[in-house]
C-alpha positions, 0 to 999 in steps of 0.5 A: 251134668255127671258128677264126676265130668263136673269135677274135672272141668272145675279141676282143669279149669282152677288155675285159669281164673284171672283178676278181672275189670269191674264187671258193671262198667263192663257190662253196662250198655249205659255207661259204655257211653261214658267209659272215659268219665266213669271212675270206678271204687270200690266198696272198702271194709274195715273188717277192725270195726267188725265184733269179736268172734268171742268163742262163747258165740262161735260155740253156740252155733256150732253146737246148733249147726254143727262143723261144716256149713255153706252160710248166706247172710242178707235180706231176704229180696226177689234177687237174691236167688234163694229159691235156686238155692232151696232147688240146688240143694234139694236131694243133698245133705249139706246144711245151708244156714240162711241168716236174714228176714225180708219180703219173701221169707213166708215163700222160702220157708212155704218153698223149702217145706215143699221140698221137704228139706232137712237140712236147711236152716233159717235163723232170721236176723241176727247180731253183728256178734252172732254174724262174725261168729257164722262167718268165722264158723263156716265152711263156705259163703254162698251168694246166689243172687240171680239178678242185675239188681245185686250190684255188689253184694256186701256179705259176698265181700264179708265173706272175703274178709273172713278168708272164705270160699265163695259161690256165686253168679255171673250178673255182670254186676260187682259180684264177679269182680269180688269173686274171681271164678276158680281162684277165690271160689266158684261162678256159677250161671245165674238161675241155674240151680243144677251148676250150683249143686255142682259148685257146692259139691265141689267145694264140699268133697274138695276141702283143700282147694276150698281152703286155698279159695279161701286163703285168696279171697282174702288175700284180694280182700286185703289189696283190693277192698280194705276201707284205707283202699277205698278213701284214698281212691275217693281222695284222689278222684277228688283231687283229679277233679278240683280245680287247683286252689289259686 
């Protein structure tokens, strides 16, 4: 797709993104069988529990990632759709910080040096200090799982709670309810490396719709996904249930 037809359609299409129902319920062949007994709740964070972003940390990786960034952060699986990510960003000079090890690491690492990317960086596991630091640092959270075994996507949400513009894909999974398309960031196809290059580049060359993102991920943080949220949803659907006490 051009570049500059890919701008207009995100351009005229912003305001159209609307709050959605809980995808997995809504996507789920099993339990549209059972929609009038399925609850569903979810995941809260309590971002109080969460380190300090002490300025010693942010300073350290900005000095070592510079300013502006796209940030993932998670373990390193099949489903998480990084390989689309290396794709996406071949070509580009955008740095993208992977934060994270698991099972694949050795063929992402083999995978970005056969195309020769300098501007991807690997930093491996890191502390809850240095986490909150990424998060608060970053320009942007990038989420490309790809597949329906990402049910939720927990960073995805952190990255909510940290007031950033998200990316990621339509999985019919908790992704998409976390992340409204055009209102608190981008929803790209999954497996498809070119729309996610256009998604990026959106965001990159249009740092003030990429900020109002941000300010409204948070917002839905705030009402939707907050630990109080989700205890006195669990608390209720416990009550519902419980015969009464006689």
């Amino acid at each position: 797709m051009n570049r500059d037809k890919s701008r207009v359609c995100f351009e005229a299409s912003y305001n159209n993104g609307k709050a959605q129902r809980p995808r997995a319920k809504a996507t789920s062949k099993v339990l549209e069988n059972y929609s009038d007994k399925v609850s569903v709740i979810p995941i809260g964070l309590d971002k109080t529990t969460y380190a300090k972003a002490e300025a010693s940390h942010v300073q350290f990786w900005r000095e070592k990632l510079g300013e502006k960034f796209f940030l993932f952060v998670g373990v390193l699986r099949y489903y998480k759709g990084l390989h689309i990510l290396l794709d996406a960003i071949a070509g580009l000079d955008y740095p993208v910080v992977i934060a994270g090890s698991g099972p694949i690491e050795n063929q992402l690492f083999e995978h970005a040096q056969r195309l020769n990317l300098k501007n991807i960086h690997f930093i491996n596991r890191v502390s809850d200090e240095d986490k909150v630091a990424l998060f608060t640092l970053c320009y942007g959270v990038i989420f490309p799982s790809h597949l329906r075994s990402e049910a939720f996507g927990i960073s995805l949400l952190e990255g909510a709670m940290f007031g950033k513009p998200m990316i990621s894909s339509e999985i019919g999974t908790g992704t998409t309810f976390i992340n409204i398309d055009r209102e608190t960031g981008l929803v790209v196809p999954p497996a498809d490396s070119n729309s996610l290059r256009e998604a990026m580049q959106y965001l990159w060359e249009n740092p003030s719709t990429a900020q109002l993102m941000g300010k409204k991920a948070a917002d839905r943080y705030r009402e939707l996904f907050g630990a109080e949220k989700m205890v006195s949803s669990f608390t209720k659907l416990y009550s519902d249930l419980a015969p009464p006490h006689k």
